[in-house]
N, C-alpha and C positions, 0 to 999 in steps of 0.2 A: 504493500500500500504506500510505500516509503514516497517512490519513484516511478513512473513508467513511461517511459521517454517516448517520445516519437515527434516528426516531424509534420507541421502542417503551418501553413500560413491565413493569413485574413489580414484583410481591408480593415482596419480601425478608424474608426472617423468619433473627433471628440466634441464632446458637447458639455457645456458650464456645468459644473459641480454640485448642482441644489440639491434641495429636499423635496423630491416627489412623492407626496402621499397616495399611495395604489389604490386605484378606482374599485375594487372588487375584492371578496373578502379571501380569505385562506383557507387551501384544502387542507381539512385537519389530516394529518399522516396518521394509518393504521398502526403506525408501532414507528419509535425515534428511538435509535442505536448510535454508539459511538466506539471509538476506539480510546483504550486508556494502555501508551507506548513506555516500555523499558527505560527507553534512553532519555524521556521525560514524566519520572515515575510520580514524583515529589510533588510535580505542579499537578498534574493530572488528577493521583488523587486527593490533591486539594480540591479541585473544585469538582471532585464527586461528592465532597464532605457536604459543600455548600448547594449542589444543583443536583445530586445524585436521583431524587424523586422523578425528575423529568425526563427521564430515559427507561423504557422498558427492559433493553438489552445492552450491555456495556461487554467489549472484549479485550482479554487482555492482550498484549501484544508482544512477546510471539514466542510460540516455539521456534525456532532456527532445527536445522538438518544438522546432525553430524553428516563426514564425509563417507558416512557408509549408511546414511540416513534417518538413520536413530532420530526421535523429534527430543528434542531438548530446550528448555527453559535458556530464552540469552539474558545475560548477564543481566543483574539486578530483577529481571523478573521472581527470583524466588523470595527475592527480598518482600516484593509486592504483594505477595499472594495472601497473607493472612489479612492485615489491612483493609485489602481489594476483597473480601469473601464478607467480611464485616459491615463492610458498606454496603455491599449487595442484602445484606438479610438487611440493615437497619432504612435503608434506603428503596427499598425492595425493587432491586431489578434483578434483572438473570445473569449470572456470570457467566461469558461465554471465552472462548480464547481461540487463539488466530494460529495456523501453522504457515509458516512463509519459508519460499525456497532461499533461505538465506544459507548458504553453509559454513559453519564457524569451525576454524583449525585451531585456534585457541583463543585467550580473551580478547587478545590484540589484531585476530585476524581474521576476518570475514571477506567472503565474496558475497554480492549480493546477489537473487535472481540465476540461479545457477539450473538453465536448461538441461545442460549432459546429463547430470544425475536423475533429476525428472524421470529423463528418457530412460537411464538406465533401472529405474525402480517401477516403471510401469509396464515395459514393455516386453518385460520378461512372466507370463502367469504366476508363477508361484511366488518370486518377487512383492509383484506386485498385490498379491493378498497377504503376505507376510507385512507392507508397509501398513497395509491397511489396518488390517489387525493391529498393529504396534500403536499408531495413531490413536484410534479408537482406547486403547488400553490406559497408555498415559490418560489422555481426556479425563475418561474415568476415574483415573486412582488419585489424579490432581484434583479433583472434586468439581470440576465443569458440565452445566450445562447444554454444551453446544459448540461443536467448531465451525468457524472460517475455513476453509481451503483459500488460500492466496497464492497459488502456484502462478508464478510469471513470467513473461517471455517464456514460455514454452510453443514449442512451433505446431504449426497448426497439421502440419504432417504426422503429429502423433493423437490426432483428437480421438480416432477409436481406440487407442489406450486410455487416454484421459478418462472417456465417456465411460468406459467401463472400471476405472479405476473409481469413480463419483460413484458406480452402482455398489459396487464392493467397499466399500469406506461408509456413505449413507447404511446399509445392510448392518453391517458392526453397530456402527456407530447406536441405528435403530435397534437393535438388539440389545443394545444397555439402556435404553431409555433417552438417548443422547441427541440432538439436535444438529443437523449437516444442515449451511450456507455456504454456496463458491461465489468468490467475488471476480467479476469477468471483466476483463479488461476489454477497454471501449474501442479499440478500434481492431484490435488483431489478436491472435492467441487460439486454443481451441475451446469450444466448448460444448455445456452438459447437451444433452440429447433433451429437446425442447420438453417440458413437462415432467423431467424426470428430477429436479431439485428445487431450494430454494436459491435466485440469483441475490447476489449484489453487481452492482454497474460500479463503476468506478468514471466518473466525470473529470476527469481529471487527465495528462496534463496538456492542455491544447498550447499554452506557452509555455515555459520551463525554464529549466536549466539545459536542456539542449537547443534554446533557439534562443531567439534576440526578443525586446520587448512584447511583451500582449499579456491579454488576459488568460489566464490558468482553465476557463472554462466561460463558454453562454449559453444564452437558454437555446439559439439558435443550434447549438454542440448538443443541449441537452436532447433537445428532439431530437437529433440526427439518431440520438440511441433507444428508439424506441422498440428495432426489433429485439435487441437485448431481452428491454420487456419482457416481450412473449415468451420467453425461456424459461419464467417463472412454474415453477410448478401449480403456485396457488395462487395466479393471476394478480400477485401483488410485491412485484419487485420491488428491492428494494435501491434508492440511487445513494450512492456514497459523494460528496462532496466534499472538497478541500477547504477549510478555511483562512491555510496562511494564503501570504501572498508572494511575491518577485521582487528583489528590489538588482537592477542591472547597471553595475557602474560605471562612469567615462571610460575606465582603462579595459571592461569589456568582460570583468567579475561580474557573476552573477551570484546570488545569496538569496536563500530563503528566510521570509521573514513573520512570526508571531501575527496572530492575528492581532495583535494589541497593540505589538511593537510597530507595528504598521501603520496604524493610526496614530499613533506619537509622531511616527517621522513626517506623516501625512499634514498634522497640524504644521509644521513647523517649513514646511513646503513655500516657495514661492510662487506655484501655481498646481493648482488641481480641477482637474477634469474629468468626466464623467463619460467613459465610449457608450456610442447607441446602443452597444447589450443593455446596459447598465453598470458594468463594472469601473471603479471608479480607479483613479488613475495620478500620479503625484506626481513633479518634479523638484527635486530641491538642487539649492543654489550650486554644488559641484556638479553639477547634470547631470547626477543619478536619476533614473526613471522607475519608479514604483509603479507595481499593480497590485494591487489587492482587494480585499471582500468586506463588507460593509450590512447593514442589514436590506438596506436595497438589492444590493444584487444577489445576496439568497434568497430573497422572496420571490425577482424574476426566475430563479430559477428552478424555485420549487415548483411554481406554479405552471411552468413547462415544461416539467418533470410530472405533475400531475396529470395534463392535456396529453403527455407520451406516455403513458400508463403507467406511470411509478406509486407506487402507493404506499411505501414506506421511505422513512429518511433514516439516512448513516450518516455521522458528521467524523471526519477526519480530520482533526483528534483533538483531544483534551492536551490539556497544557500552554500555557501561553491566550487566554481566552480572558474576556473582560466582561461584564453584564451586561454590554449590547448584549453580544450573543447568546445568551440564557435569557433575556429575554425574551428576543425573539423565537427560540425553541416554547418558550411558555405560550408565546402567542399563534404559535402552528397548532401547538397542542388544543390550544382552546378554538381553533379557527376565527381566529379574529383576527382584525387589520391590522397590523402592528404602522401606528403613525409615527 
């Protein structure tokens, strides 16, 4: 969920900075999930301390692969887990946890997104019900409700592995009482066999860290992902959303930026703009160029995520978040217009 690079361009065209109150009310979401990440444990569950009720499902984030693909807890996650289980009972949401193809050679060494092994743990039958089984196991004996699958860049010349590897993973998984979601990556990759899981979409990254300035996502992008949608098993995908932002500098750094932190530098900007998506847009005086998210442009995009059949929300992630944004999750909740 980290990263998932790809290339694509668009026409930006900017328009002044205000405050447009939306003509039409909020589809309230079936169910609002988030991610609560490792490598920002501390902030995260801080503000499940404080906003925890407002989330159904929270997942922790992540198992990593051993290089013989054992799922394993990365670093500081173990630290997380008694805390993170507390808050789920006091707070009451479902705690669920993510396995992502990260693979970890030790604490200082990780590859991210590691296709080969993928390939080599699904495409072999026995393999690949042995992974399965392992997954499903841990889930279990860690005291989880529900995984993620977040297998990435994996090539789409392996999706009748994949697809059967989702049937056999879901099966375990069902078999302990346990809850399977794959999170599908938006524009390439393979995936589940329509009807046969529950999706998440991943809306994310139409600008990045592998291109030059824009926005991270629009509602224009979000429609484009409607057939995703249909993959759902229970005709109510769910769409995952980013809420840092970009900040791209003169010398051609690029950095990712807090959703908070975003708005701090956004105040202090000598000029801000708003592109026709909606997503609003900073310059400040070293000619750094910021993009980032606001509660305008998650509402445009919820609400074109709703008109594309999405029917639940994922917000990617906790930590680094302000009271806009739990606000406005309160006001999805209740379907009301957040002014």
């Amino acid at each position: 969920m980290r990263r998932k690079l790809f290339g694509r361009l668009a026409t930006v065209l900017l328009i002044p900075l205000v405050s447009c109150a939306p003509g039409i009310g909020v589809p309230n979401p079936l169910q609002v999930q988030a991610w609560a990440v490792y490598f920002d444990g501390d902030r995260g569950l801080a503000e499940l301390q404080e906003h925890g009720e407002l989330f159904d499902r929270i997942s922790l984030f992540a198992y990593e692969l051993n290089p013989d693909g054992t799922p394993t807890p990365a670093p500081n996650m173990d630290a997380m887990m008694a805390p993170f289980f507390r808050l789920a009972a006091t707070k009451g949401f479902d705690p669920w946890v993510t396995v992502v193809n990260d693979v970890r050679y030790d604490v200082d060494s990780v590859l991210a997104k590691v296709s080969t092994l993928v390939h080599e743990l699904i495409v072999d039958p026995a393999r690949r019900l042995a992974h399965a089984r392992g997954i499903a196991a841990r889930v279990e004996g860690d005291g989880f409700k529900g995984l993620h699958l977040d297998y990435e860049q994996v090539p789409e010349s392996d999706q009748a592995h994949f697809q059967t590897f989702i049937t056999e993973l879901g099966d375990e998984l069902q078999q302990r009482g346990l809850g399977l979601e794959v999170v599908v990556e938006p524009v390439s990759g393979p995936l589940p066999t329509a009807g046969s899981a529950r999706v998440v979409v991943m809306a994310y990254d139409l600008f990045g860290m592998h291109s030059g300035p824009g926005p991270r996502s629009t509602p224009t992008f979000v429609t484009g992902l409607s057939p995703r949608a249909k993959l759902d098993s229970d005709g109510a995908a769910a769409l995952a959303v980013a809420v840092a932002g970009f900040a791209w500098g003169p010398d051609g750094e690029v950095n990712s930026l807090d959703w908070s932190d975003a708005r701090q530098l956004a105040d202090t900007a000598q000029r801000t703009q708003r592109d026709v998506s909606g997503v609003p847009t900073a310059y400040l005086s070293d000619s750094t160029e910021i993009w980032f998210e606001d509660p305008e442009s998650l509402l445009g995009k919820w609400r074109a995520a709703w008109e594309a059949g999405f029917r639940r929300l994922a917000i990617w992630r906790l930590g680094g978040n302000d009271e806009r944004l739990f606000r406005l999750i309160r006001d999805f909740r209740r379907g009301s217009d957040p002014r």
